[in-house]
C-alpha positions as CSV (number, residue, x, y, z in Angstrom):
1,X,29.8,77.3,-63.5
2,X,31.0,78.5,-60.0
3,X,34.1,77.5,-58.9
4,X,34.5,76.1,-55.5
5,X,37.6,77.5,-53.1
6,X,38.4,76.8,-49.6
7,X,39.2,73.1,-47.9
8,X,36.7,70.1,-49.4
9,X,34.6,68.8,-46.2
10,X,35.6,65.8,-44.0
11,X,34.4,62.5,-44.7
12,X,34.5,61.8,-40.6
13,X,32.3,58.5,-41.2
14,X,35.3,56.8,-43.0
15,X,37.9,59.0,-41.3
16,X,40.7,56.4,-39.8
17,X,41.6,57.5,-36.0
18,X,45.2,58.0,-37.0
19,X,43.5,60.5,-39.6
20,X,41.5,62.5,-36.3
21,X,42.7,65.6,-35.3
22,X,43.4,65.1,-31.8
23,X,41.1,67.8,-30.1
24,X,37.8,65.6,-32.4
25,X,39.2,62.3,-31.1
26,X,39.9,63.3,-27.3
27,X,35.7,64.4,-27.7
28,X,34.8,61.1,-29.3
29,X,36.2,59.3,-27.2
30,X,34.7,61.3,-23.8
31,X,31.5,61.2,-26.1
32,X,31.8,57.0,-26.5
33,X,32.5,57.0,-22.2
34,X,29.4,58.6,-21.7
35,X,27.2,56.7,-23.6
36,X,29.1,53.4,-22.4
37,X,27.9,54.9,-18.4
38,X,24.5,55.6,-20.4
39,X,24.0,51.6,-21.1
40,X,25.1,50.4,-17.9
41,X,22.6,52.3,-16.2
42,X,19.8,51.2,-18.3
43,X,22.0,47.7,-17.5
44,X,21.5,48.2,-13.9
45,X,17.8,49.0,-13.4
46,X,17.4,45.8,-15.6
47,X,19.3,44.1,-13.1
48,X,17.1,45.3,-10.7
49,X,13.9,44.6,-12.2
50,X,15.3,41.0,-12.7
51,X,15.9,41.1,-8.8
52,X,12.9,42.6,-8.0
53,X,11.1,39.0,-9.9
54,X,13.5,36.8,-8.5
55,X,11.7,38.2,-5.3
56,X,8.3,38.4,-6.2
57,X,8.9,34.5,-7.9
58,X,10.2,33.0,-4.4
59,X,7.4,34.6,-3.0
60,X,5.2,33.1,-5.9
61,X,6.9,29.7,-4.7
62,X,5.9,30.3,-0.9
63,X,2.6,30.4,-1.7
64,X,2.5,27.2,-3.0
65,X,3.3,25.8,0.4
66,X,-0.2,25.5,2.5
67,X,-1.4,24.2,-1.1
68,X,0.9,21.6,-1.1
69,X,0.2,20.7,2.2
70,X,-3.4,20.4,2.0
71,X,-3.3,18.1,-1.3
72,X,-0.7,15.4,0.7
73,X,-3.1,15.6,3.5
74,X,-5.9,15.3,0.9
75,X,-3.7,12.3,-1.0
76,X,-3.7,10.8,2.5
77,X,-7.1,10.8,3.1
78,X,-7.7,9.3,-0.3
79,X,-5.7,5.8,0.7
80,X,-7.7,5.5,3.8
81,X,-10.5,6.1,1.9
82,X,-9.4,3.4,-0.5
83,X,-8.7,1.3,2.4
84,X,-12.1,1.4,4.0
85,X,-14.1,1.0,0.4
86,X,-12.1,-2.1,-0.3
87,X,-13.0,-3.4,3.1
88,X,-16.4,-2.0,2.7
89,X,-16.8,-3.7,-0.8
90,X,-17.0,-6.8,1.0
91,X,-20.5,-6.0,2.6
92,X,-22.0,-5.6,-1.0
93,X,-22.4,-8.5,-3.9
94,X,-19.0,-7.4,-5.1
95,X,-17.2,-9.0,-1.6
96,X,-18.1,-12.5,-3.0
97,X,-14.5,-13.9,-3.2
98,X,-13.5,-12.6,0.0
99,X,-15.8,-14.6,1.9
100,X,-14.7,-18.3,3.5
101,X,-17.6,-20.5,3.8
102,X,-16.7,-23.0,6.8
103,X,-20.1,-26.0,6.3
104,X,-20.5,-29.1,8.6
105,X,-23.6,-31.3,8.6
106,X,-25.7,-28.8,11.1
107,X,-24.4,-25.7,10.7
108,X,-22.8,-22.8,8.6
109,X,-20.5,-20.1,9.2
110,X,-18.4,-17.5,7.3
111,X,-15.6,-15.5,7.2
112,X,-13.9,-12.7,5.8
113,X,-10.6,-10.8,6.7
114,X,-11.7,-7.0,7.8
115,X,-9.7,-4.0,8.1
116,X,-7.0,-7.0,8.3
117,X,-9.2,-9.0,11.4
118,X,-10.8,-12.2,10.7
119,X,-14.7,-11.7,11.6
120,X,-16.3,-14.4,11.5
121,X,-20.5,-15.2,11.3
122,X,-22.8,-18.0,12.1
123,X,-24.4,-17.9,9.0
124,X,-27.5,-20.4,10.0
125,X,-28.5,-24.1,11.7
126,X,-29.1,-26.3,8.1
127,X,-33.2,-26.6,9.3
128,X,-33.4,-23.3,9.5
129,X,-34.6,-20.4,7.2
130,X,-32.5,-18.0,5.9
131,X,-32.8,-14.0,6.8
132,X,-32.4,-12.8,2.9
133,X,-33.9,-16.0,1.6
134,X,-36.8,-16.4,3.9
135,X,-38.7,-19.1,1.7
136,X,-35.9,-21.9,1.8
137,X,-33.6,-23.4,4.0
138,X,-29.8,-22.6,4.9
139,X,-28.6,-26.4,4.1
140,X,-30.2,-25.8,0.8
141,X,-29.0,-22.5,-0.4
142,X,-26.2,-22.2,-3.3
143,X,-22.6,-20.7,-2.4
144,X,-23.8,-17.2,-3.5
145,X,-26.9,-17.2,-1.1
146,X,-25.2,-17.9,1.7
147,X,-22.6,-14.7,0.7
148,X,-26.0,-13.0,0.9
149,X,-26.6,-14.1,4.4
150,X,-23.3,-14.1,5.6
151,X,-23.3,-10.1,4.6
152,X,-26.4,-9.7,6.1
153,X,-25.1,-11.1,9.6
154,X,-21.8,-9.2,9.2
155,X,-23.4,-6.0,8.5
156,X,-25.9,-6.4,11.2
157,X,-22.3,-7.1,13.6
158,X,-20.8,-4.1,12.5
159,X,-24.0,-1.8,13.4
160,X,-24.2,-3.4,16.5
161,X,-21.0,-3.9,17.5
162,X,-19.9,-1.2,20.5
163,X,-16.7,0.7,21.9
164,X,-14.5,-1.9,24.0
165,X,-16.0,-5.0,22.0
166,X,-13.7,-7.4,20.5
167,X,-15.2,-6.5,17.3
168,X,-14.0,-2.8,16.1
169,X,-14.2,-1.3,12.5
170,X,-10.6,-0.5,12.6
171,X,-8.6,-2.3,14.4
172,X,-5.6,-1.3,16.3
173,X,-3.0,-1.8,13.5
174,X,-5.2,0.5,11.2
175,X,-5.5,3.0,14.0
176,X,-1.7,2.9,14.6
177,X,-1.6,3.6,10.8
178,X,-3.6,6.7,11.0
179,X,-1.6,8.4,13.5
180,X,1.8,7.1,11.4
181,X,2.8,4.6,13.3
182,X,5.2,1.8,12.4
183,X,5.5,-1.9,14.0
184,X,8.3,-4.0,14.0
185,X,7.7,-7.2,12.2
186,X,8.8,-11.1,13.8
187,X,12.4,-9.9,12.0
188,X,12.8,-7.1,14.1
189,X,12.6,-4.9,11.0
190,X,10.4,-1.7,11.2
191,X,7.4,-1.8,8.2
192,X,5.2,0.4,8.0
193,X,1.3,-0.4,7.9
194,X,0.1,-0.1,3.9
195,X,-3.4,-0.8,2.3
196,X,-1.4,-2.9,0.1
197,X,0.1,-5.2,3.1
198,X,-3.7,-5.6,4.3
199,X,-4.6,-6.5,0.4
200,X,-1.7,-9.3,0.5
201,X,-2.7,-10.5,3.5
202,X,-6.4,-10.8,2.7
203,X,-5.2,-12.5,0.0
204,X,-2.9,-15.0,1.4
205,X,-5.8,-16.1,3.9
206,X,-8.6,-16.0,1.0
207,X,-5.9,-18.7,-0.6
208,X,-5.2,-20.5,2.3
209,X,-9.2,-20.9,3.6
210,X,-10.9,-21.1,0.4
211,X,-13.7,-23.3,0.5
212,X,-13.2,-25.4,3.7
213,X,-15.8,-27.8,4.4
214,X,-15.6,-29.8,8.2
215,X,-17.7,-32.7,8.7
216,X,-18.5,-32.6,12.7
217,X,-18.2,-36.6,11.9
218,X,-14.5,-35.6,10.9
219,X,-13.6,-33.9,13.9
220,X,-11.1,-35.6,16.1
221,X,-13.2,-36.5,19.7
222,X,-10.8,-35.4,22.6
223,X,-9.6,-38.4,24.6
């Protein structure tokens, strides 16, 4: 067997630094500095990729703008929408309930709360034929066939109806509420104009008018 000589090697790994010779620990430790700088430049281009997203996600976040936009304006245009084919609904067998018929012993007439303006229609004289139900007579039709020829007479008022006539579509209110417009109520305090008030004050009037029936017999004669 061969017999080593000269000094054993150092176990450096579990070498305490109070155990370093000082030349190896004055080139650990620049050794350690250097890679410390080597991290914090990785560090930094991090940093600025980070930056560079931050950037690219604002941007990102821009872009949503002319989308948002055009979905409010959209969104907009849906409630008038929903406005017109609840008023419109009215015109069709649906708009029953919304119709007031006023009777007295020689006429009809009806009415009905449009685009928040009280139209009203002479319906028919009692003798006289209907224009939906042309085989029997207008004091002999049922409640729903005298809906049926109150729509008819409204519709035929709205097609005919021209610009300037007492009779519009959308009335002023409803205009005002398509350019944004807000009115002051009897209070003084400013409201704005909502499908919903026009729903509660169809409402209030379908309530208050509901099946009113006038005798010309009843009426007071002026003195």
């Amino acid at each position: 067997m061969k017999n080593k000589t000269g000094r054993p090697p150092i176990d450096w790994k579990n070498l305490s630094y109070e155990e370093y010779p000082l030349e190896n620990l004055l080139g650990k430790r620049s050794r350690m500095w250097g890679w410390i700088e080597g991290r914090e430049e990785k560090i930094g281009k991090i940093d600025k990729d980070i930056e560079k997203l931050k950037q690219k996600i604002q941007k990102l976040e821009k872009s949503k703008s002319p989308h948002w936009k055009q979905i409010h304006e959209w969104e907009r245009e849906l409630k008038l929408m929903n406005v017109v084919i609840n008023q419109k609904s009215k015109l069709t067998d649906k708009g029953n309930e919304s119709i007031t018929l006023v009777k007295t012993d020689k006429h009809i007439r009806g009415k009905v709360s449009y685009f928040g303006k009280p139209v009203w229609c002479h319906i028919g004289s009692l003798h006289k034929n209907g224009k939906v139900h042309t085989d029997k007579l207008i004091g002999k039709m049922s409640d729903n066939e005298l809906y049926d020829e109150f729509r008819y007479k409204l519709s035929l008022k709205i097609k005919t109806s021209k610009k300037g006539d007492s009779f519009r579509v959308l009335p002023k209110k409803e205009m005002d509420k398509r350019k944004g417009v807000v009115t002051k109520d009897i209070t003084g305090k400013v409201r704005k104009i909502t499908s919903k008030s026009l729903d509660e004050r169809d409402e209030y009037r379908k309530k208050k008018d509901r099946s009113v029936y006038v005798k010309d017999s009843d009426k007071k004669k002026p003195k």
